[in-house]
C-alpha positions in Angstrom: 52.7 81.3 135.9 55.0 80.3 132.6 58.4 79.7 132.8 60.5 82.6 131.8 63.2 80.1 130.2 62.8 76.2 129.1 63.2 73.5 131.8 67.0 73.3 132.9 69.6 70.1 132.5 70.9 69.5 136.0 74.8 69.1 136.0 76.6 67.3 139.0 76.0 63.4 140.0 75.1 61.7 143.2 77.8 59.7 145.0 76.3 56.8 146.1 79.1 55.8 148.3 79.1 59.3 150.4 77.4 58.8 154.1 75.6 61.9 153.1 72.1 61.4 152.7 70.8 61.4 148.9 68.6 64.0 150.0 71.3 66.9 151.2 73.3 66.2 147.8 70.6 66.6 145.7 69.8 69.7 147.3 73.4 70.4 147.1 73.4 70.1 143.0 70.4 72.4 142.7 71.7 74.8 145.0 75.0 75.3 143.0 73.0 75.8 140.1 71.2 78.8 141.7 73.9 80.5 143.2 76.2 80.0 140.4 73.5 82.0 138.2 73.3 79.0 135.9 69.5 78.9 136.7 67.8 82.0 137.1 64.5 83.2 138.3 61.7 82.3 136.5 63.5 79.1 135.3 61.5 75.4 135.7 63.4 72.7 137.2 62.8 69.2 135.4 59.8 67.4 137.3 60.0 65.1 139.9 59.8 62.1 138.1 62.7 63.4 135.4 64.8 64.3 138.5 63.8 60.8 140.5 64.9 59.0 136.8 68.3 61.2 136.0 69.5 60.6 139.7 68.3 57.0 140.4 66.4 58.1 143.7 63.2 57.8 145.5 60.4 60.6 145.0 60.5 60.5 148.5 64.0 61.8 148.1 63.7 64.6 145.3 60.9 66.1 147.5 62.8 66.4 150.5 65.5 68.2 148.5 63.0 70.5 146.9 61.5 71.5 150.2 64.3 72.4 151.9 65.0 74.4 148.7 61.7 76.1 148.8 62.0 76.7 152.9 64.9 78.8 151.8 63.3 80.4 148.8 65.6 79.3 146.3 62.5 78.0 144.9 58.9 78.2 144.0 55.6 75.4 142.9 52.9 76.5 141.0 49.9 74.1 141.5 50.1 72.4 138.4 52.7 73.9 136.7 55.9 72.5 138.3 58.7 73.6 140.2 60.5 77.4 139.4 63.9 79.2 140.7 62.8 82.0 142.6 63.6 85.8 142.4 66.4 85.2 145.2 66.3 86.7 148.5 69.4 86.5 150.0 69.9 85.4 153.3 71.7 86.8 155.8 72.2 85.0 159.2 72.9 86.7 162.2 74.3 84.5 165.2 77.2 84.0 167.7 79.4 82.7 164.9 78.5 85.1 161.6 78.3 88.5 162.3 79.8 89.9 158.9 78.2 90.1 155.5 80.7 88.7 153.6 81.4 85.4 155.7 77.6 85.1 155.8 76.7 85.4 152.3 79.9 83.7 150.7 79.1 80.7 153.3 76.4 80.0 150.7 78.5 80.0 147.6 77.5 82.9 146.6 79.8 85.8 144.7 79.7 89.2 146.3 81.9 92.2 144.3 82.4 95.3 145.8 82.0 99.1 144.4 83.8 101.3 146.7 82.7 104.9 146.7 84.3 106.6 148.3 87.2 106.4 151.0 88.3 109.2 153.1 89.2 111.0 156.2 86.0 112.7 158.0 84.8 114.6 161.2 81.9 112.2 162.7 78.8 113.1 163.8 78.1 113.7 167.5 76.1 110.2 167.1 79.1 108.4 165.8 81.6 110.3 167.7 79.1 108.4 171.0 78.5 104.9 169.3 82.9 104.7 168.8 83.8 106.5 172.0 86.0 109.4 170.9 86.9 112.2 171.8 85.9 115.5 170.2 89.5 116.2 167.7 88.8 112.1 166.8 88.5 111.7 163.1 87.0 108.7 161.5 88.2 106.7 158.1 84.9 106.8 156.1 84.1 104.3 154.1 81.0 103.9 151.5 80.4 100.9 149.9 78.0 99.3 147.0 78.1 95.4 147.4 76.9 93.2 144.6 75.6 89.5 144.6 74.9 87.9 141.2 75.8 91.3 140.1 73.1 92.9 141.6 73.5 95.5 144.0 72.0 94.8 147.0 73.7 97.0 149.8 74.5 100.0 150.1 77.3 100.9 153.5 78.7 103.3 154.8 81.3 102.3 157.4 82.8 104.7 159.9 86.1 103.4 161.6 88.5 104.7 164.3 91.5 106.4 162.0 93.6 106.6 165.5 93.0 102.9 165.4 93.9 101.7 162.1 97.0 103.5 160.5 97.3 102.3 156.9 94.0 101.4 156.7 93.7 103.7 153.3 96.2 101.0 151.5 94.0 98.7 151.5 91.5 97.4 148.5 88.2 96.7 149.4 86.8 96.0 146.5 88.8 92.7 147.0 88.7 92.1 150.8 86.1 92.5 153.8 86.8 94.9 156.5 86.5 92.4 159.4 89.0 90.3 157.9 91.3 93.3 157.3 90.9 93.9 161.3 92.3 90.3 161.7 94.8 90.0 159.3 96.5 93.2 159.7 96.0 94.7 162.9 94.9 91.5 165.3 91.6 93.1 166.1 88.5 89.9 166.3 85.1 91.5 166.1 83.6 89.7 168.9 80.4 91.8 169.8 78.1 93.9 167.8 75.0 95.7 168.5 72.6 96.1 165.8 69.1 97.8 164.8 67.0 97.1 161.4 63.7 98.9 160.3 61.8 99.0 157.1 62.0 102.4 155.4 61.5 104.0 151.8 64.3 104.5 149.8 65.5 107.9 149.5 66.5 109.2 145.7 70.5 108.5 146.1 70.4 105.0 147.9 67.3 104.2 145.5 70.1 105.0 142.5 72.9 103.3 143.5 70.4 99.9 144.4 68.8 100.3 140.8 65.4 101.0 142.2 63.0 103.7 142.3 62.8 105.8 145.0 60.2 104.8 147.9 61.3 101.8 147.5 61.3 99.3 150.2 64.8 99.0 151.9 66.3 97.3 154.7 68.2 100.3 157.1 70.1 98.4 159.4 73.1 99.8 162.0 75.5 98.3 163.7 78.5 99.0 166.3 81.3 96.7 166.2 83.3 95.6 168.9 86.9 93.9 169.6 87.8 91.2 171.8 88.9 94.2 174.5 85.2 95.7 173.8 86.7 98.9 171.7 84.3 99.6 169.8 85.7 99.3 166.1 82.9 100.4 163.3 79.8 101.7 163.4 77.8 101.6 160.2 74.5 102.1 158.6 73.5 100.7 155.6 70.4 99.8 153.3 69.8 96.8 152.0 67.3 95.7 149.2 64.0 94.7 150.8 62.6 92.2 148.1 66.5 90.9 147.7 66.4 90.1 151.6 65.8 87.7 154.2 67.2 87.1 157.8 67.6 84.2 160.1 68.9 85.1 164.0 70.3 82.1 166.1 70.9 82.5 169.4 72.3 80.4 172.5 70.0 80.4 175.4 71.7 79.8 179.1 70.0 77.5 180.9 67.8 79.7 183.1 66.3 81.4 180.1 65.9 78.4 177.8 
């Protein structure tokens, strides 16, 4: 296909002192570009040989930095045609070490801004009365959420927390700060387990509204119970997430008996 925009000047040089390979900082430069929302989809990178020339490399070099770039869809080839930013999915990567949105998606340089909805004190749901373990005059903080990345929204959460739990919780702005680093900052509570569920679904009319989409659309419905490091359970959430904005990677640890 065309490009959408005229071939794009690449900013950033290579140090040819670092021990870092040429490679991973040529990757690096692109990358920044992308996520900055300097380059946008449907824009064509210069070729190969104008990239090999500006940065004094091997072709050998530029194409390892392009695949990598294209294993991550950040970008596309047309046969013929060169290399394109890609309508970006945003990866989200689920392991022992990231289990939040924000630390997972900001790890990548990208922006995320926050909409909250609404913020309030509610009576759960037998469902999340069971997934948070209270007891039946428990009332939850609820929390609904419209996160943005390259100011588009993306996800759509609603967050149900302990209000016995967290006093003072309401003070805090969320449009500027995540929840799980609110636990730790201000209360001493580490997420360190959470249990979690996604299936593909249609969008229903008011998520497909606040996600910009029309409704049927494809959408990501994930939930999640959150733990502390005394295994309280500390949220519980569903949410839906854009399914043509999203992509997943799970790491895991195998012991040695199952590896």
């Amino acid at each position: 296909m065309p490009p959408q925009h005229p071939s794009k000047h690449l900013e950033g040089q290579i140090d040819k002192s670092s021990p870092l390979p040429y490679h991973y900082q040529l990757r690096e430069i692109i990358r920044s570009e992308i996520v900055s929302n300097r380059w946008k989809g449907g824009d064509q990178l210069p070729s190969e040989n104008q990239l090999c020339e500006a940065y004094s490399v091997s072709r050998t070099t530029v194409r390892e930095a392009l695949d990598a770039l294209v294993s991550e869809g950040l970008l596309t080839r047309e046969k013929g045609v060169g290399t394109f930013v890609a309508d970006p999915k945003f990866m989200e990567t689920w392991s022992g070490s990231t289990i939040g949105f924000s630390d997972s998606i900001t790890k990548q340089g990208y922006l995320i801004e926050t909409k909250v909805l609404e913020m309030a004190s509610a009576v759960p749901s037998h469902h999340v009365r069971d997934e948070l373990r209270l007891h039946s005059d428990d009332k939850v903080i609820l929390l609904r959420r419209l996160r943005f990345i390259m100011q588009q929204p993306i996800l759509v959460v609603h967050s149900y927390i302990p209000e016995k739990l967290f006093p003072n919780l309401y003070d805090i702005d969320f449009t500027r700060r995540s929840l799980y680093q609110t636990f730790r900052t201000d209360y001493g509570v580490h997420v360190s387990r959470v249990k979690r569920s996604i299936e593909a679904l249609a969008a229903e009319e008011g998520v497909a509204e606040l996600l910009q989409v029309n409704s049927g659309f494809p959408v990501m419905f994930i939930e999640n119970t959150a733990y502390s490091q005394h295994n309280t359970p500390v949220e519980y959430y569903v949410a839906w997430r854009r399914g043509d904005k999203s992509r997943f990677q799970f790491e895991y640890s195998l012991t040695p008996e199952n590896s």
